[in-house]
Structures are given as C-alpha cells and as structure tokens.
N, C-alpha and C positions, 0 to 999 in steps of 0.2 A: 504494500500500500504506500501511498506519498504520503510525505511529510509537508506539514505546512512549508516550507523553506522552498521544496520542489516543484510544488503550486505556486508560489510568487512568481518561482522564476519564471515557469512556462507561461506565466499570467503575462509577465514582463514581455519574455520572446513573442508571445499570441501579438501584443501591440506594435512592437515594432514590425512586426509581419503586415498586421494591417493599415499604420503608417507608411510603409513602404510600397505597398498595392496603391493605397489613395496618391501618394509622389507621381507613382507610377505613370494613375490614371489622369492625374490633373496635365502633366507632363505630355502623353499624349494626345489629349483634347490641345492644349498648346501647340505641338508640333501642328496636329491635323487642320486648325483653324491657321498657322503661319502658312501652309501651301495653299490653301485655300482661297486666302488672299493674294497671296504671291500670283495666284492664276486669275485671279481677277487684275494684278495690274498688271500683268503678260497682254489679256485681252485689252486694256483700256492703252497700254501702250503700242501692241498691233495698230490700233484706231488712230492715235495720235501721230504714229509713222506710217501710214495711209494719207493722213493729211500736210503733213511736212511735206512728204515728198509731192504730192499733188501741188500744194507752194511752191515747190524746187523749182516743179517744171510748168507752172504757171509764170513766176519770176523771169524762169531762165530758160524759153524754149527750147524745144530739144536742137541741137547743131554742137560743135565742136567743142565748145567752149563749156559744154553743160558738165562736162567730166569735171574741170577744175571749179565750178560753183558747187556740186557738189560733194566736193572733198574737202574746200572750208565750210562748207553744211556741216559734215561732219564732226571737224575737227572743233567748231564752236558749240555744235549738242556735244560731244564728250567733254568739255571744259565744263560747260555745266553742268554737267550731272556728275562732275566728279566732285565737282564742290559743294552741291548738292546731295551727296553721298556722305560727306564730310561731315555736313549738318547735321543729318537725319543721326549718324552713327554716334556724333556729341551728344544730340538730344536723348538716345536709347542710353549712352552710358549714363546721362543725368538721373533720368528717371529709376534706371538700377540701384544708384545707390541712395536713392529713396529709398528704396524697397529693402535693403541690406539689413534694416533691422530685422524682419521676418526672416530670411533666411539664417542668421544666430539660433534660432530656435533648436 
C-alpha cells in the first residue's frame, strides 16, 4: 500500500503532467493561429503585389526600359520592408518583456 509521502509525490508528478499538456496545448493553438495569419498576409500580400506591379507597368509601359524601373521597384519595396521588419521585431520584443513576468512562474 502507499504511504502518505508516495501520494504527494504522484499528487505532485499528476500536476506537472497536466501543467505541461495545458503549455502544450496553449503552445499549439499559438503556433496554429501564427500560420494562420501568416496565410492571411501571404494572400493580402499576393493582392498588394498584383497591384504594384499593375502600377509598374501603368507608370512605366512595357519597352526596354521597364527592366530597370523595375529593379529600383524592387530594390525601394525591400528597403522598406526591411525597416519595416525592424519595427515590427522591436515592437514583438517590447511587448515580450511585458509578459516576462508570467513566464517566472
């Protein structure tokens, strides 16, 4: 038969079993909603690069020249969006370590 002492402990182990299922599951509703999003702005960005480039070549009809309006097209959407990239990443570390007290837990 168990001893009180042997019963605490599995009492003990039982919880961190289902503390670690709930990590688990909260963890992957997290993951599952960041792709989720992610494919929503895949499509919103599809749309947005639909319309740029229908700009490009409204701008800059098609002839010889459209190769090189195109390529500073380019090269000025990835300046943005890398600084843009920059923000977002400051903003997500900010908001982490808001949250840094909960995770002490």
């Amino acid at each position: 038969m168990y001893n009180l002492k042997q019963l605490y402990q599995l009492k003990q182990k039982i919880r961190l079993l289902e503390d670690e299922k709930n990590r688990v599951q909260r963890d992957l509703r997290n993951i599952t909603a960041g792709y989720i999003i992610a494919a929503f702005g895949f499509v919103a960005g599809l749309a947005w690069r639909d319309l740029s480039m229908s700009l490009v070549e409204y701008l800059f009809p098609m002839g010889k020249d459209t190769i090189l309006a195109k390529f500073i097209y380019a090269v000025l959407i990835s300046i943005a969006l890398a600084f843009a990239s920059i923000y977002v990443l400051r903003f997500i570390g900010k908001t982490k370590k808001k949250k840094g007290i909960e995770d002490i837990k």
